[in-house]
N, C-alpha and C positions, 0 to 999 in steps of 0.2 A: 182312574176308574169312573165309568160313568154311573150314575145312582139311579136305579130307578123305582119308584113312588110307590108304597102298599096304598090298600083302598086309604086307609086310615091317612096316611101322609098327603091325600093325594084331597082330601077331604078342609084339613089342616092348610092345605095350600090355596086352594080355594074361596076359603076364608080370610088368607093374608093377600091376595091380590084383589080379591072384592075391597079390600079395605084402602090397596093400594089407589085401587081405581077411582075410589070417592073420593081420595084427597085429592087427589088430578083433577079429577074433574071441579072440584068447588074448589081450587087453588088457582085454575085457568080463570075462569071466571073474574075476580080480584087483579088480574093483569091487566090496568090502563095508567094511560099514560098519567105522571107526577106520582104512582108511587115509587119506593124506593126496591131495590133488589133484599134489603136488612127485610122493610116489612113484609115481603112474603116470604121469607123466610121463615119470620117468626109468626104469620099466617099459617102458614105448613103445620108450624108444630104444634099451634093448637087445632090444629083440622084433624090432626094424628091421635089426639088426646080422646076428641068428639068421638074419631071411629074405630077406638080402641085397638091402635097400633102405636108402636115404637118407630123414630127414624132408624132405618141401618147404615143410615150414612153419616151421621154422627158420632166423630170418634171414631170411623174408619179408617186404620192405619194401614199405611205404605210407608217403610224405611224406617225414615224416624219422623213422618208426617203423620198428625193426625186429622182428621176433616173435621171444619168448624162447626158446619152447617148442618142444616137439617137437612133440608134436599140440595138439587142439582141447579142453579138457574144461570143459566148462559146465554149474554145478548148480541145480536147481530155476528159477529167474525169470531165467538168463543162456540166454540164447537160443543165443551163438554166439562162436566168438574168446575163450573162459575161457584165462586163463595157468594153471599148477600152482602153487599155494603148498600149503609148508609149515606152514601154521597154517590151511588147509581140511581139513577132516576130513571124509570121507563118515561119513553116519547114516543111519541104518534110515528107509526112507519117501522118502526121495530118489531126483530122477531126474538121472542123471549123461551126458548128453550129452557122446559123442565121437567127432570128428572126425578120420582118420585118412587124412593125404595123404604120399602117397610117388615117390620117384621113382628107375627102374631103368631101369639102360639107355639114358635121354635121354629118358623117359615116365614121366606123371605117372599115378598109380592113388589115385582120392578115394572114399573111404566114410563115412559115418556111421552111427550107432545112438543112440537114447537108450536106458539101463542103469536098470529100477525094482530098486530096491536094498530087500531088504523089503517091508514091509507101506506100502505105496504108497496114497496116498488113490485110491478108486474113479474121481473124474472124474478125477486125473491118470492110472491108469491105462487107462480109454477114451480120453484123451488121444494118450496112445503108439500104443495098438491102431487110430485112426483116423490117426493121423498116418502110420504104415506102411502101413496100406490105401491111402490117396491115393497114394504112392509110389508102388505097385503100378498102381493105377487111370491114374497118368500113363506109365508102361513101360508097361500096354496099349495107349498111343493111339501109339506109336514104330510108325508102318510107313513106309515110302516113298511118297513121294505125302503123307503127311498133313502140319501143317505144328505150327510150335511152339506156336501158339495152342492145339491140341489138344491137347497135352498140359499144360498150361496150367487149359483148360479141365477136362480130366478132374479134376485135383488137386482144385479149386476144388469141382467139384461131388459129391468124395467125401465134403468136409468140410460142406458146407452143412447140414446137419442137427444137427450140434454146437451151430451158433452159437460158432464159435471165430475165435479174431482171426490171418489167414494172414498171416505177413510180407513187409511189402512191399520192405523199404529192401535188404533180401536174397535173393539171385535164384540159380537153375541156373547151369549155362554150359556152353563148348563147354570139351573136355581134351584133351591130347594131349603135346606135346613143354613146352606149358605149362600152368600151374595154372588160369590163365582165358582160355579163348578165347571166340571167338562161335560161337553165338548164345549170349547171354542170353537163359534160363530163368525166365519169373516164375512164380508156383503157382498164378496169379490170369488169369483174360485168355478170351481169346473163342474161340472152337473154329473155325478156315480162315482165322486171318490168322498173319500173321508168316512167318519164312523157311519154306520147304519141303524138307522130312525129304528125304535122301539115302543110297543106300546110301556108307558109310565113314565118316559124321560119328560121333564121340566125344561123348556126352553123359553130365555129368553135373547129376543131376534131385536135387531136396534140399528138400523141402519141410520149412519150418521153420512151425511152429504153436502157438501160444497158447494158455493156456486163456480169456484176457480178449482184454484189446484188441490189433488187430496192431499196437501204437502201440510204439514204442522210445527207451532211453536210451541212452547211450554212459557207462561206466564212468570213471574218471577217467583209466586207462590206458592209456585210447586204444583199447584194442583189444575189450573185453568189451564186447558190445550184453547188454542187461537188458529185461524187459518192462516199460512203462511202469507199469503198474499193479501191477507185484509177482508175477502170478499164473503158474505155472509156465508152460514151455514145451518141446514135443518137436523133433527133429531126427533124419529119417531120410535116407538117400543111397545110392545106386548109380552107379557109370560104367557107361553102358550105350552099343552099336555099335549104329547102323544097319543092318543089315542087309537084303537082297535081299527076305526072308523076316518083316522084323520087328524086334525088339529083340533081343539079346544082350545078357544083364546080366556084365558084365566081373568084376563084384567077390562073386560068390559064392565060400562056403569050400568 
């Protein structure tokens, strides 16, 4: 069942994606090269502290996995779900994808960014530059009336000119008082099928992108997905509202 947001909820959310958004943003910032993946990590968690939010990705279980970390930090060929260690070290030319899900109030606020650190090779930096356009391209197709196919559709057909491998095993969704609701979000899919857009649904949109194949490994940790092939990949995200009017992107700074 999809949930959709009283003023009051929607107020509530608002609040936890502004909160989300700061820590993205002043956690981007701190990504150069010789520090480690631990210290932003533990960067994250007092920047959550500063803007009075909780990680919700901490202690987030799957199976009998629980998540270490605060946030999400993923480099170069890890697509998604990276833990921080201390013996990763960002370097010049890396792209440092990160995840930042928080939760205020009893509302979850999810963003992401990929961070080109340095001199970045040219196709991983058109990489990042299309993987945000598509982002974009899918929050244009957010009106009422349209349905999630389309925005689906949009992503997919931002990217087609790359020739880049769009992941499939990993999807949108719906947000709100939790970290995954419905609908699922694929970045992939056909333009007037699937649920239909409402004003108060909470979406968050996340196209995650390849330079090779969409094909994926799972890390020994259970938690890092990697590209099969080794070759980088981007990750961009907003929580965006429904609205009367269109989209409302929640997690702007």
């Amino acid at each position: 069942m999809i949930d959709l947001k009283s003023a009051e909820d929607v107020s509530r959310m608002r609040a936890a994606c502004a909160a989300a958004a700061r820590v993205l943003h002043d956690l981007a910032t701190l990504v150069v090269p010789g520090i480690s993946t631990a210290g932003l990590d533990s960067a994250a968690r007092g920047l959550m502290v500063r803007h009075g939010c909780e990680s919700a990705c901490h202690g987030y279980v799957v199976g009998r996995l629980s998540y270490p970390g605060y946030v999400c930090i993923s480099v170069n060929d890890e697509i998604v779900h990276g833990i921080g260690a201390a013996d990763r070290i960002i370097r010049d030319g890396d792209l440092v994808s990160l995840d930042v899900v928080v939760r205020r109030d009893g509302f979850i606020g999810d963003n992401a960014r990929t961070v080109m650190v340095g001199a970045v090779d040219p196709r991983a930096r058109q990489l990042c530059v299309d993987t945000e356009k598509s982002l974009m391209a899918g929050i244009a197709a957010v009106k009422p009336g349209n349905r999630v196919g389309d925005i689906s559709a949009a992503i997919q057909e931002a990217l087609t000119h790359g020739g880049y491998g769009i992941v499939r095993d990993f999807v949108g969704h719906g947000v709100g008082r939790k970290m995954h609701e419905e609908p699922q979000i694929p970045n992939y899919g056909k333009a007037g099928t699937g649920p239909k857009l409402l004003p108060g649904m909470a979406l968050a949109i996340e196209p995650m992108v390849n330079l090779g194949s969409h094909k994926i490994v799972m890390a020994s940790d259970g938690w890092t997905a990697r590209t099969a092939d080794g070759k980088v990949s981007a990750h961009f995200e907003h929580t965006v509202l429904v609205t009367e009017n269109g989209a409302e992107i929640l997690t702007l700074v």
